[in-house]
Backbone bond lengths (Angstrom), bond angles and torsions (degrees), N, CA, C in turn:
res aa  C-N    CA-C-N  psi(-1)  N-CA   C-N-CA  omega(-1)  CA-C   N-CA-C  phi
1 X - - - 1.466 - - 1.525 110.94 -
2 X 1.332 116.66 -13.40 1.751 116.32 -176.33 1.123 87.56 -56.83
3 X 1.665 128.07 -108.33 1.236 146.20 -173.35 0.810 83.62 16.70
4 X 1.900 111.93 -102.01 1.100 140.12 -146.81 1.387 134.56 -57.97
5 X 1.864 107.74 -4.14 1.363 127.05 159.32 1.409 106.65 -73.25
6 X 1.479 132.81 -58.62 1.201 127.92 -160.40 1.831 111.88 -80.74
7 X 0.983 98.10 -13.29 1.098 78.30 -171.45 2.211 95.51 -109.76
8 X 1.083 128.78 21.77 1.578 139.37 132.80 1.537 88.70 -77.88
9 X 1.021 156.00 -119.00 1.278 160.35 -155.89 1.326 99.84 -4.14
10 X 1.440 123.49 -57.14 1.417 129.15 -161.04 1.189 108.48 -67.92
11 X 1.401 112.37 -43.29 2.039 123.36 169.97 1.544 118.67 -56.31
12 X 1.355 86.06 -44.78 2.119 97.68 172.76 0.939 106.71 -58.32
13 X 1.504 149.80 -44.04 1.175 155.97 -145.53 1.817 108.10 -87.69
14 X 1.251 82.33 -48.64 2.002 93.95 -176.14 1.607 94.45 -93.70
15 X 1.331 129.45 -2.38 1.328 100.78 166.59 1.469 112.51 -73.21
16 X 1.114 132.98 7.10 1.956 119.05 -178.07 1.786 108.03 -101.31
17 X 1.569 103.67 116.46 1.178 84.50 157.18 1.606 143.65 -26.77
18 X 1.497 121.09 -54.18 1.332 117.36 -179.49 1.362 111.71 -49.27
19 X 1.123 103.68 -61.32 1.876 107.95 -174.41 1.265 123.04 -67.32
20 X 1.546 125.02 6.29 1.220 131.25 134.87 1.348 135.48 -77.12
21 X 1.054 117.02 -23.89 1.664 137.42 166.35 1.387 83.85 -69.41
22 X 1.221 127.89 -78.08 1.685 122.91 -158.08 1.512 117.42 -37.75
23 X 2.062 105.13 -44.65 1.189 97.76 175.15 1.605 120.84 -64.20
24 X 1.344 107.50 -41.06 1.701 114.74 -179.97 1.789 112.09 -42.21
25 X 0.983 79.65 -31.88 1.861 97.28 176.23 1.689 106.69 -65.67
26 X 1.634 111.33 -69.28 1.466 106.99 177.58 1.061 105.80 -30.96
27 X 1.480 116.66 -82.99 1.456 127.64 -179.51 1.895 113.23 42.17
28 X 1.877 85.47 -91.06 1.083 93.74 178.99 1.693 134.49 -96.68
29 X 1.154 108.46 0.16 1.629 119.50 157.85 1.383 115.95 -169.60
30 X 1.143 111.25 148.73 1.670 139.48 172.60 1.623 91.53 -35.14
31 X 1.152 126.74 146.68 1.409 135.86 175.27 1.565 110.50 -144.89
32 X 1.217 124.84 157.98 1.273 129.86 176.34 1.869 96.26 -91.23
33 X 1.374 110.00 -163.76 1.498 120.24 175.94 1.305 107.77 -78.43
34 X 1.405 106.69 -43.57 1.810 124.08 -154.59 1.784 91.83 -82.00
35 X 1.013 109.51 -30.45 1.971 111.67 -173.03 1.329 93.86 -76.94
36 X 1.689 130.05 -48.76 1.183 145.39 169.75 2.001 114.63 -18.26
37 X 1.741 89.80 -78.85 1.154 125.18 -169.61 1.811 100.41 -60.52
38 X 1.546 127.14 -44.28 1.284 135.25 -162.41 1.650 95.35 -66.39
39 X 1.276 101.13 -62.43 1.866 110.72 -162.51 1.680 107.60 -68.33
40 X 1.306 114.52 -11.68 1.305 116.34 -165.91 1.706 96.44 -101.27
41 X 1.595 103.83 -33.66 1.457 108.14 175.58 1.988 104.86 82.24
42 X 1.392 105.54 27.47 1.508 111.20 165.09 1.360 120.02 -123.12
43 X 1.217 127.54 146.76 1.554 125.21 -178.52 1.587 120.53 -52.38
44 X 1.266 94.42 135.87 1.423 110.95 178.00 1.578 129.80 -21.98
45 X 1.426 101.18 -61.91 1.440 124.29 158.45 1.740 136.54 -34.51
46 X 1.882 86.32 -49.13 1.703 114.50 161.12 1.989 106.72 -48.31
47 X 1.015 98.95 -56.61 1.144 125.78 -153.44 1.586 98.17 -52.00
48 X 1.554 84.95 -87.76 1.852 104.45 177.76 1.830 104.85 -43.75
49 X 1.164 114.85 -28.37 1.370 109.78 171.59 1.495 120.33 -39.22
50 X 1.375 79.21 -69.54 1.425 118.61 -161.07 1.967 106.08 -54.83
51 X 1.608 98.62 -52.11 1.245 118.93 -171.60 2.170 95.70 -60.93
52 X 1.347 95.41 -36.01 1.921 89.54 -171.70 1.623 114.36 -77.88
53 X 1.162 101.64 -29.17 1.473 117.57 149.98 1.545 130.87 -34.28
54 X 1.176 115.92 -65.20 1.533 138.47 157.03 1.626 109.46 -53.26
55 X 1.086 116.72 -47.50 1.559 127.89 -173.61 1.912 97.56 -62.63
56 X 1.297 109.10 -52.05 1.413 128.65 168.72 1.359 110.26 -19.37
57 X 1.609 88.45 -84.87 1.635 116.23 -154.40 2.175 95.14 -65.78
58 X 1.406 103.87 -4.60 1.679 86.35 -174.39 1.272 121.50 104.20
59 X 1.310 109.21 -8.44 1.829 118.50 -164.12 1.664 89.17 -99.63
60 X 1.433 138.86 -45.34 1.278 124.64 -171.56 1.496 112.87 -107.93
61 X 1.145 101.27 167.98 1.653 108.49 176.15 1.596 101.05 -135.95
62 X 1.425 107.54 121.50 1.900 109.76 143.81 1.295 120.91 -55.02
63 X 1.404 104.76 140.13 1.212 113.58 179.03 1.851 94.38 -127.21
64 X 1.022 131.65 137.17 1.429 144.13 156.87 1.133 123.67 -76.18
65 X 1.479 104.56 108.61 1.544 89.84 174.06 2.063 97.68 -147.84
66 X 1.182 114.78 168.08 1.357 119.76 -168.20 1.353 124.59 -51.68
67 X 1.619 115.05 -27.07 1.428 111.62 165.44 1.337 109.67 -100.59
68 X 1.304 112.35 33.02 1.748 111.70 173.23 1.403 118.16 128.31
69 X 1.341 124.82 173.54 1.083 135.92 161.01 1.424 123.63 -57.08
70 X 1.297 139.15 116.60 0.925 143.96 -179.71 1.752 137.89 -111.72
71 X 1.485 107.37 106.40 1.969 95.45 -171.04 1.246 121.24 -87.84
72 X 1.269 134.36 164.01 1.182 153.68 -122.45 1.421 107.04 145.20
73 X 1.873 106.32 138.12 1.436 112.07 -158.75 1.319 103.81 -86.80
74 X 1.452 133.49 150.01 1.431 132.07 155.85 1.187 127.50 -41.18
75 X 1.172 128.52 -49.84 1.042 133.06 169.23 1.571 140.06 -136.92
76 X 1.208 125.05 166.06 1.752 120.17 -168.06 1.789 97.53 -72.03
77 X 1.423 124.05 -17.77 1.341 130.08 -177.75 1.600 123.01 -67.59
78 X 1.549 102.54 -14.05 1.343 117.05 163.85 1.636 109.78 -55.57
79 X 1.830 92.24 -65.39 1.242 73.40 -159.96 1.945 121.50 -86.14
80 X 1.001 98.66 -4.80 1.687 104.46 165.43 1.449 102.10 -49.33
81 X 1.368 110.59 -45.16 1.638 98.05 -177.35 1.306 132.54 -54.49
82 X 1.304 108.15 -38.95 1.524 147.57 -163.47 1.430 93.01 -75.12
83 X 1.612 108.86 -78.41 1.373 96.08 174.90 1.559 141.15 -51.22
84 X 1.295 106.57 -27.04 1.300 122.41 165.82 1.650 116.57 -72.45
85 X 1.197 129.51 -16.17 1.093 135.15 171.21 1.547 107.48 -71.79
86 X 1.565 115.36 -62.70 1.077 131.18 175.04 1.449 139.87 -42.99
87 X 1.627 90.35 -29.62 1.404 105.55 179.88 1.445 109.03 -101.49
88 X 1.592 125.67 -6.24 1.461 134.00 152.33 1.168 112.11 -55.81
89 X 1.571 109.54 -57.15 1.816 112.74 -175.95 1.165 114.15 -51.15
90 X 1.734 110.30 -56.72 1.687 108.39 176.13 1.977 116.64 -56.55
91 X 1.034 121.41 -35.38 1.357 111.31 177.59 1.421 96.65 -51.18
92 X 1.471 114.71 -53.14 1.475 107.36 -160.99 1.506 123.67 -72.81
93 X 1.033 107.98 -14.33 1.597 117.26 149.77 1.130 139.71 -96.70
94 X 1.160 113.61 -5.87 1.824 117.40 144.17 1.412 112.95 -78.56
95 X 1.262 117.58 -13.22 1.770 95.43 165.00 1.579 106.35 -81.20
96 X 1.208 119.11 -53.87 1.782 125.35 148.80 2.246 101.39 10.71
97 X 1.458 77.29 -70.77 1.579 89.83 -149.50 1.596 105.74 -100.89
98 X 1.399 123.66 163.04 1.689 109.03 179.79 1.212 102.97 -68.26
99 X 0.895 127.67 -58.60 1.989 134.19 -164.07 1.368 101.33 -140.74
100 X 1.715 131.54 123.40 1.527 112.47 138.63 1.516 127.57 -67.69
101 X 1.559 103.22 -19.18 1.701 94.67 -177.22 1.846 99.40 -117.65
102 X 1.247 87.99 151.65 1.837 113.02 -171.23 1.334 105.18 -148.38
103 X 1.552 85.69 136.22 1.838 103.85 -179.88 1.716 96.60 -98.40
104 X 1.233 97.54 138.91 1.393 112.96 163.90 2.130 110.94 -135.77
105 X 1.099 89.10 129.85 1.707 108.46 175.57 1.289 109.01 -68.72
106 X 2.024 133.19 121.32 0.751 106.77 -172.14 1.638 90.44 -143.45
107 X 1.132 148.48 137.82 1.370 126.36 -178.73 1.158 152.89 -43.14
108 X 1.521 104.98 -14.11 1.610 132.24 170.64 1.597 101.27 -93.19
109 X 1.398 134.84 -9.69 1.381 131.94 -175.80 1.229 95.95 139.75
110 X 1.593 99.87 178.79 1.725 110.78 167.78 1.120 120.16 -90.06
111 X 1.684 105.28 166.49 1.469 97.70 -159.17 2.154 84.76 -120.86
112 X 1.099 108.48 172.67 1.361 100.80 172.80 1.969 88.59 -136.23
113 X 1.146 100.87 159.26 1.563 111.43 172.27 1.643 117.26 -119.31
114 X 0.994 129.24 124.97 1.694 134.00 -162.16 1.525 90.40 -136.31
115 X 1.622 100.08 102.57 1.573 121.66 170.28 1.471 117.09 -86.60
116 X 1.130 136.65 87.91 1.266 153.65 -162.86 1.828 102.08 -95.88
117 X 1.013 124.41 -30.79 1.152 110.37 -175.18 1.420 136.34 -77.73
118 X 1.511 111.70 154.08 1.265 117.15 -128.38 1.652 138.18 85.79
119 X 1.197 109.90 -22.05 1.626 141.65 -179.45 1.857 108.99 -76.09
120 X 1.519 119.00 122.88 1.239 113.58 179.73 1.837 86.08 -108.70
121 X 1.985 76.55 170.29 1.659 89.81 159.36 1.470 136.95 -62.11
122 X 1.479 124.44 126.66 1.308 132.22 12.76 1.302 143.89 -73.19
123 X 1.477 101.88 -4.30 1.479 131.89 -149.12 1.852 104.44 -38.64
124 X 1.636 93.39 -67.38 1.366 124.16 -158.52 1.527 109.24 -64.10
125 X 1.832 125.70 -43.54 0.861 127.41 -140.11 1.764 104.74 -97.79
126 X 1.593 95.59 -18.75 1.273 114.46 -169.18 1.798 118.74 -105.85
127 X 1.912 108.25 -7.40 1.025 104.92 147.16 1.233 125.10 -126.92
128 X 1.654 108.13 48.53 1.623 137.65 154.49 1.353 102.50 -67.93
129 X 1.201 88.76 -73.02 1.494 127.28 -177.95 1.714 110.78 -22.27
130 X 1.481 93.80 -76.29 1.504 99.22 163.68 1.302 128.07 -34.78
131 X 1.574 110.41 -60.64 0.923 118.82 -171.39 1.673 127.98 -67.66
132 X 2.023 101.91 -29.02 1.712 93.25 152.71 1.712 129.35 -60.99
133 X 1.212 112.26 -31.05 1.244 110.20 -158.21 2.209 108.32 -74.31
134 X 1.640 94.05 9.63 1.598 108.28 -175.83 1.406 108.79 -104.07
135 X 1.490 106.59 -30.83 1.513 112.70 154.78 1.383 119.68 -18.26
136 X 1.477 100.67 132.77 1.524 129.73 156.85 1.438 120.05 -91.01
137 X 1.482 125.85 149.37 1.135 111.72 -169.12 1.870 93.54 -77.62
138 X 1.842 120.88 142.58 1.359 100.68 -178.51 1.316 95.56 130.62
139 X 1.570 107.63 -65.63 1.650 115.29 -142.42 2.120 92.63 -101.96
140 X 1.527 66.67 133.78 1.845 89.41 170.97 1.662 113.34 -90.90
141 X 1.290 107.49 143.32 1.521 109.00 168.25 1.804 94.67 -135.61
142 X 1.602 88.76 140.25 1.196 120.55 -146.81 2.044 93.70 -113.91
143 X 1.338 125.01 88.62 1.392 119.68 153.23 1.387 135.62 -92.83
144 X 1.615 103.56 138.16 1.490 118.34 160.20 0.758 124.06 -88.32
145 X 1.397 130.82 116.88 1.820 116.41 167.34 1.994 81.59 -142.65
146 X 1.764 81.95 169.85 1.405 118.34 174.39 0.936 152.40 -85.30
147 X 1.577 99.54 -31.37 1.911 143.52 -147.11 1.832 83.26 -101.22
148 X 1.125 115.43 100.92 2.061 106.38 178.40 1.418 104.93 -49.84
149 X 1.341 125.51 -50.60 2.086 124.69 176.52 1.063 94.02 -62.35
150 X 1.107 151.41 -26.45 1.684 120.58 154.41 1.319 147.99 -46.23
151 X 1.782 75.10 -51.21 1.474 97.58 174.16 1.657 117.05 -62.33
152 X 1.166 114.84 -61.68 1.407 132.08 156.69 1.321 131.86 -23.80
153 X 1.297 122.02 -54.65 1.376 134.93 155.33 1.392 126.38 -64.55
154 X 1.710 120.35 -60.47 1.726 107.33 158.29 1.728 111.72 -31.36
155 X 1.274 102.08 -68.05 1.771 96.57 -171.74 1.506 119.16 -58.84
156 X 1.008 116.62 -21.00 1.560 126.73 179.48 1.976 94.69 -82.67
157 X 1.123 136.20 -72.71 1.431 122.66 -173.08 1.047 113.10 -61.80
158 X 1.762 138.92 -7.55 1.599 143.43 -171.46 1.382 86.39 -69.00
159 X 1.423 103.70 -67.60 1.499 118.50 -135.98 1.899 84.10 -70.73
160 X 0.935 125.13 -77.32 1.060 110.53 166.95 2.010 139.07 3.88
161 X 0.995 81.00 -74.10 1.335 103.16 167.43 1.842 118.82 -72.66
162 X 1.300 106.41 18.61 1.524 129.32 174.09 1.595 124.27 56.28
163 X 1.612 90.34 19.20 1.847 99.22 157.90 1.592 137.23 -69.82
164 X 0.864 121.51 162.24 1.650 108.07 -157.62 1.973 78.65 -111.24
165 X 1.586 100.87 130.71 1.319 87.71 174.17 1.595 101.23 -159.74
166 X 1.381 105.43 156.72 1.696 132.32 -156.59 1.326 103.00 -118.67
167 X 1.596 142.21 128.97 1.487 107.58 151.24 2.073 106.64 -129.11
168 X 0.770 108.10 -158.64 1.191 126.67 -154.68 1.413 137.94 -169.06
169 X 1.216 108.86 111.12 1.938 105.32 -146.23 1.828 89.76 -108.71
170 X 1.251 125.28 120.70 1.113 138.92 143.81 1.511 129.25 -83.67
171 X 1.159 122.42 86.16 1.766 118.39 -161.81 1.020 99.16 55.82
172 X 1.711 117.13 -128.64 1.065 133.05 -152.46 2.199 111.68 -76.87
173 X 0.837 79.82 -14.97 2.055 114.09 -141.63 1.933 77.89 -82.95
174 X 1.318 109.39 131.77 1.269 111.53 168.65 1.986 101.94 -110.03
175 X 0.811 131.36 116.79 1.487 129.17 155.04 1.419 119.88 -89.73
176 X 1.804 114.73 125.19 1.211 90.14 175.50 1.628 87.35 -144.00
177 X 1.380 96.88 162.09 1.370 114.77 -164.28 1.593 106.18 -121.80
178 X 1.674 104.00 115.96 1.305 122.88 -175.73 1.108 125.72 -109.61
179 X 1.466 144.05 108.90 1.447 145.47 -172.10 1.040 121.34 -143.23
180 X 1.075 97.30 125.05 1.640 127.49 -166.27 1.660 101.28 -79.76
181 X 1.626 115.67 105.94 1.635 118.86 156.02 0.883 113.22 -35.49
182 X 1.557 95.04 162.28 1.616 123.36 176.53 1.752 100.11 -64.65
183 X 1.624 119.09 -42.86 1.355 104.87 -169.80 1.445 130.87 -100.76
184 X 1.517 97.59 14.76 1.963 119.47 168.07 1.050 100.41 -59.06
């Protein structure tokens, strides 16, 4: 029953939306509870919950440091999972749909289109992701998603990562437009 406790524990744990957002958050840096709780826009309490929870099940680690406790995942096996989860869901919704990605001819290069919507976290951010690293220098790829921490986060690690990027909110529908320089 060990095994086979922790790792039901481990499924319970990532079944909640929040605490998947939280991880999408690690991702890219160590966070306290209160940095946690601010960017996620849930109470403090939620947070640190949530975060000791994760610490629990094996998926996070404290880190100590002078303005606080700080999480960060145990291991790189998190996120193989995650991504591997993610990239199950999307197969299974591209059979769903004819194509999420489409080439369009445009005079500055091609553009590709990545229909994300409907798609929660990790879904979106992690087959962004993918989908920059196929980039040409030139060519824009163009996402929809729904989920606003999607939206938010793709454009926040693009630009980062020294993509030139635009977005554009239709109702609900975030479009954002990602293009990779000539000197990426």
């Amino acid at each position: 029953m060990g095994r086979r406790g922790s790792v039901l524990t481990l499924f319970k744990t990532l079944s909640n939306q929040t605490r998947l957002d939280i991880l999408m958050l690690l991702r890219d840096s160590c966070l306290t509870a209160s940095e946690v709780a601010e960017k996620l826009k849930i109470n403090p309490s939620t947070a640190y919950r949530y975060l000791n929870q994760m610490v629990k099940a094996g998926i996070l680690k404290v880190l100590k440091t002078p303005e606080g406790d700080r999480y960060d995942f145990s291991s790189v096996q998190v996120f193989r999972m995650l991504e591997a989860a993610a990239e199950l869901l999307h197969e299974n919704e591209k059979e769903k749909k004819i194509s999420s990605i489409t080439s369009v001819e445009e005079s500055s290069g091609s553009t590709k289109l990545l229909d994300m919507r409907g798609q929660i976290c990790p879904v979106p951010e992690i087959t962004t992701r993918k989908e920059l690293e196929k980039l040409q220098p030139g060519e824009t790829l163009i996402v929809m998603c729904d989920y606003p921490l999607s939206g938010e986060r793709i454009t926040s690690f693009s630009l980062r990562e020294g993509y030139e990027v635009a977005t554009e909110q239709i109702g609900p529908v975030m479009k954002i437009y990602i293009k990779k320089p000539q000197s990426l």
